[in-house]
N, C-alpha and C positions, 0 to 999 in steps of 0.2 A: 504494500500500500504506500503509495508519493502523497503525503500529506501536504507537499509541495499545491502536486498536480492538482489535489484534491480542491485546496486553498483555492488556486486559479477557478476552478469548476463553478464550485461555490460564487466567487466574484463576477464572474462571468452572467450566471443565472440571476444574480442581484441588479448586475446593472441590463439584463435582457428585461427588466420588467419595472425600470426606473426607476427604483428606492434608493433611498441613502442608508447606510449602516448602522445609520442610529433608528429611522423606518425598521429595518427588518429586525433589530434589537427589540424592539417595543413591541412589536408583534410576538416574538418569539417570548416574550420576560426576561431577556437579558440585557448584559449591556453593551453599546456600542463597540466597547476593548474588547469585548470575549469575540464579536462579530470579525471586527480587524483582525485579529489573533487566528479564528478559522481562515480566513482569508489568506492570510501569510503563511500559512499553513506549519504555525509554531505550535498552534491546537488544534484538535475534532471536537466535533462536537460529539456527546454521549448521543448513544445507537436511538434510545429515543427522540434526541432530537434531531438526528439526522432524517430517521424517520418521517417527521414534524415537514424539514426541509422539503423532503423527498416529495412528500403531496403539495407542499406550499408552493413549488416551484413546476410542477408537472412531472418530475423525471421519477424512473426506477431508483431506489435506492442501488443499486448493482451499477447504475449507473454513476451515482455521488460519491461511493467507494472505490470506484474503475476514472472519477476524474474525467471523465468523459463522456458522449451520447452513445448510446449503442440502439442497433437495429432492431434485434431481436430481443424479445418478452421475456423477463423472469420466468423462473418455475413458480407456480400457486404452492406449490408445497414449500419451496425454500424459503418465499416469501414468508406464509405463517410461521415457519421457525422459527425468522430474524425476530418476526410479532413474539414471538411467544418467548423467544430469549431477552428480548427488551423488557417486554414484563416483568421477568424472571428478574433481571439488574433492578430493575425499578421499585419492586416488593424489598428486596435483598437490601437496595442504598435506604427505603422508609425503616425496615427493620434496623438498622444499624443508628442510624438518628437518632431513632427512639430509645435506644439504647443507653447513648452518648447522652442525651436530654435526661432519662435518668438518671446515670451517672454525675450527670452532672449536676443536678439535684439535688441529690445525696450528698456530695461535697460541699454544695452551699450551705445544707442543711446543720451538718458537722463542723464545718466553719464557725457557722452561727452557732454552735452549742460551744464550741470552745472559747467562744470570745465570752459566752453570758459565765462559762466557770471559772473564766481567770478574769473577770469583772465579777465575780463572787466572791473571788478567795479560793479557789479550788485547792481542797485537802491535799498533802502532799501523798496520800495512796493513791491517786485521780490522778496524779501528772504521767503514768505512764500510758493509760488509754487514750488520756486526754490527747499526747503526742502524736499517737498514733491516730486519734480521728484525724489532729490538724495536717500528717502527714498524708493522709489517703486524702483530704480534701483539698490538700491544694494540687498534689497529682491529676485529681478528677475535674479542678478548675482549669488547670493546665492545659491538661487533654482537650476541654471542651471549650478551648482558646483557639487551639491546634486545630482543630478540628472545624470549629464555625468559622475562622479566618481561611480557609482552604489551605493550607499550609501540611498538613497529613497526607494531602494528596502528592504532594511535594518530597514528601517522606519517604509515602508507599513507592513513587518513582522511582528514588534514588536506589531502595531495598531491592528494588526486582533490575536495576540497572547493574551493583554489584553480583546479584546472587548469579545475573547471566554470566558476569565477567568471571566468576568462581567457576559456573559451569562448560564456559568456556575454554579456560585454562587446564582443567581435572580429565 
């Protein structure tokens, strides 16, 4: 896959139908950068919204992934696959959220209980769970820093950039 080419394909289709990238941002829910950035092909867009794309714009998705127009029709079956694995991502990224949103919850929650027992006086047998709440809750604020600024995805990048380079080498 030329995320390059891809980029071009995308721009191409944008300006066949006369919007500007902050237009097709607004439609989409995102922002203008994230539109530039597919376009320059430094990002993709998630399958879902390629998808989105795909209909927005008239073309196969086979075709937004190939960067180009092609003659011939998808399969109906490979098609509902891409459907059904976009789902799949899309249930999996809300499952994980809601996760992360408890998590991170729970951290605030514990945060806030160590600040009301060391603005009590907290007995000195209570400093060591106390520690430990204020440890797992500020890892959990952390995380849920990490995580709501897009920055983990930056993370998970890097992890699967080395573990190639590990498997690379082995």
């Amino acid at each position: 896959m030329d995320q390059k080419k891809i980029g071009g394909f995308l721009k191409e289709l944008r300006k066949e139908r006369g919007i500007t990238q902050e237009q097709l941002a607004e439609t989409l829910g995102v922002s203008s950068r994230t539109v530039s950035r597919w376009e320059t092909g430094s990002n993709l867009p998630d399958l879902d919204l390629l998808m989105i794309l795909a209909d927005y714009h008239g073309v196969e998705l086979r075709e937004l992934l190939d960067g180009e127009r092609k003659d011939e029709k998808m399969n109906p079956e490979l098609e509902e696959t891409v459907v059904k694995v976009a789902d799949y991502s899309n249930r999996e990224k809300r499952k994980f959220a809601r996760r992360m949103c408890g998590l991170f919850i729970i951290g605030t929650v514990l945060f806030t209980l160590y600040l009301v027992w060391y603005a009590a006086g907290m007995p000195a047998r209570w400093e060591g769970p106390a520690s430990c709440a204020l440890g797992f809750a500020y890892g959990m604020m952390l995380a849920g820093i990490l995580y709501t600024s897009g920055r983990m995805a930056r993370f998970k990048a890097l992890k699967l950039r080395l573990l190639k380079r590990l498997r690379d080498r082995g």
